[in-house]
C-alpha positions, 0 to 999 in steps of 0.5 A: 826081582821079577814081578809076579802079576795079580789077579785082575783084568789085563788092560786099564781104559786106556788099553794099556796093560795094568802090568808086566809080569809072569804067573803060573796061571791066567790070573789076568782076564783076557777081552778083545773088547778092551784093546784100543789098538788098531783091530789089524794088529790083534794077533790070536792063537792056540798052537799044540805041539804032540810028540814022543821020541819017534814022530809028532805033530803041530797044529795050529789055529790063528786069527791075526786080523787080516788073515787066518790059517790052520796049519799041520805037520808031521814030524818024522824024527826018526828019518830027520823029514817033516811035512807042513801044510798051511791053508789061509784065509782072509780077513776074518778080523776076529770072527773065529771068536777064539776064546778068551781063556785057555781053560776052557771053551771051543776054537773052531775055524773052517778053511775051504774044505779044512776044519780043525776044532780044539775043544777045551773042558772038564780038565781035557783037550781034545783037538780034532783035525781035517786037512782035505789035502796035506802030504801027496794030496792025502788028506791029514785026520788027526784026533788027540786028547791031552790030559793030566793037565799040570797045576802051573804053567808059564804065563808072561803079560809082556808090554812094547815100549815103542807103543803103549797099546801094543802087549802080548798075553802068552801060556805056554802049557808045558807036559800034558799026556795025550793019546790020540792018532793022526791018519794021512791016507794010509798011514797012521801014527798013534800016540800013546799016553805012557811016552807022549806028551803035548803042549800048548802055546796060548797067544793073545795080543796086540803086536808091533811092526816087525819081531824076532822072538826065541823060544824053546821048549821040551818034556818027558820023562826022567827017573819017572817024573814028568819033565818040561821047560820052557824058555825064551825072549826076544820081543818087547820089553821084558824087565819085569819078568822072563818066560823061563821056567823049569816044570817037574810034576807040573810044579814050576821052578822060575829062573832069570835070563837064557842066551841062545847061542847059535852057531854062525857061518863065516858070513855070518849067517845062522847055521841052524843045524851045527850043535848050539849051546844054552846059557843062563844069567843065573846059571840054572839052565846050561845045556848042549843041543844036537839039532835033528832037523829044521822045520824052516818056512819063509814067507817075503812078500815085502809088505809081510815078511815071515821067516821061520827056523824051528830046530828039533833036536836033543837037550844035555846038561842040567837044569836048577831046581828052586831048592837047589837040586839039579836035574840032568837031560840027556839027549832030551827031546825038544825045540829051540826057534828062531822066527821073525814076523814082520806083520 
């Protein structure tokens, strides 16, 4: 039976988490003031996925201690292509001041002439985006507002065995509307409300050495509900609960374990765009998956080492609901990545 948290502040005096466990809300009270760790182990960051059946877009803001960065990509789904920029920063150390909720509050970080700021408030996400130079030395502009926010999202407090002040604090907000347009020089992509969707993915914590983690996740519409889910594991000791939900109508349906199966080489390397399968421990989640690209970055530098595969692609098969009902994807739009951090 997986542990469901309660209200209260997420870690003890000591620094420790007070417990492990999933919730559909932030129940638990993030501050950066409580972590007894190493301050160049915090790791904070809001990442937003917008997307519709033809093109998207990620956008992420981080302060990982030592080094922040603004990232952007545009995702083509249509011609399987997509571009990436990714300006750093050094050292900041926990002055961008990321807030410490996701339900409401500014982040903001400004990256020589790049500046992206999420503004969150009165059920509404508005992210407004600058890049002075992303695809042909272009500058990237984007302004989405995200809304119909749904009542329950994936919250998972997970602890590391190995170190008693290490933890990650994760949501993952799955099926917003958006609309909004993103401007790189001439060209302009526009996202209306009636087939696009966003997601967020809210991290706050303390990590170990080196990580691996799956993740996937999806949304849309069938039969004229909003569908998402969002899956994963990898990283930490995750006993109390997993972080695999199923959400319809923003209503979130809890299931056990899932088992990325992704295909291998003969050397046995992972080949990443073969078609993968989705199993569940519990038999909630079982679906196909036919990758359309892969938005791949490696970063090895010895002493940090991050190796990146996120797999765009489109989900078949079936889904359990808490009562028993299924639902059926077919050729549902979504990801699934493989990533290591060695930080």
């Amino acid at each position: 039976m997986e542990h469901v948290l309660t209200k209260g502040p997420l870690l003890d005096a000591q620094g420790h988490l007070t417990e492990a466990g999933y919730a559909t809300s932030l129940v638990k009270e993030y501050r950066r003031s409580a972590i007894k760790a190493s301050a160049f182990r915090i790791k904070e960051w809001d990442y937003y996925l917008i997307y519709n059946d033809r093109f998207g877009i990620a956008l992420t803001l981080d302060d990982n201690s030592y080094m922040s960065m603004l990232s952007a990509s545009i995702l083509d789904f249509e011609n399987a292509t997509e571009t990436t920029v990714s300006p750093i920063g050094l050292m900041p150390m926990g002055k961008t001041n990321l807030p410490s909720t996701s339900e409401s509050g500014v982040s903001r970080l400004k990256i020589g002439k790049s500046e992206f700021t999420f503004t969150v408030g009165q059920g509404k996400r508005r992210l407004t985006c600058y890049l002075d130079k992303f695809k042909d030395g272009k500058p990237f502009e984007a302004d989405i507002l995200l809304f119909d926010e749904p009542q329950d999202s994936m919250v998972i407090a997970t602890p590391f065995a190995e170190d008693k002040t290490a933890f990650y604090y994760n949501q993952k907000i799955v099926g917003m509307r958006a609309q909004g347009t993103v401007k790189i020089g001439d060209e302009e992509y526009v996202f209306a409300p009636e087939e696009s969707f966003g997601m967020l993915d809210w991290g706050r914590g303390v990590w170990t050495r080196d990580n691996t983690w799956y993740w996937g996740a999806g949304h849309g519409m069938v039969d004229g509900h909003v569908v998402g889910f969002n899956i994963g594991y990898g990283f930490g000791d995750t006993s109390a609960a997993s972080e695999n939900m199923i959400f319809v109508d923003g209503v979130a349906h809890k299931f056990d374990k899932v088992t990325f199966n992704i295909p291998q080489t003969p050397d046995g390397k992972d080949d990443f765009l073969k078609p993968w399968t989705f199993t569940s421990s519990d038999g909630r989640f079982e679906m196909d998956f036919e990758p359309i690209m892969d938005r791949a970055a490696c970063t090895d530098l010895k002493v940090i080492i991050s190796d990146q595969h996120q797999i765009f692609g489109k989900f078949t098969g079936k889904m359990i609901l808490d009562d028993g009902s299924a639902i059926e994807l077919k050729d549902f739009l979504g990801f699934a990545e493989k990533v290591r951090n060695k930080w």
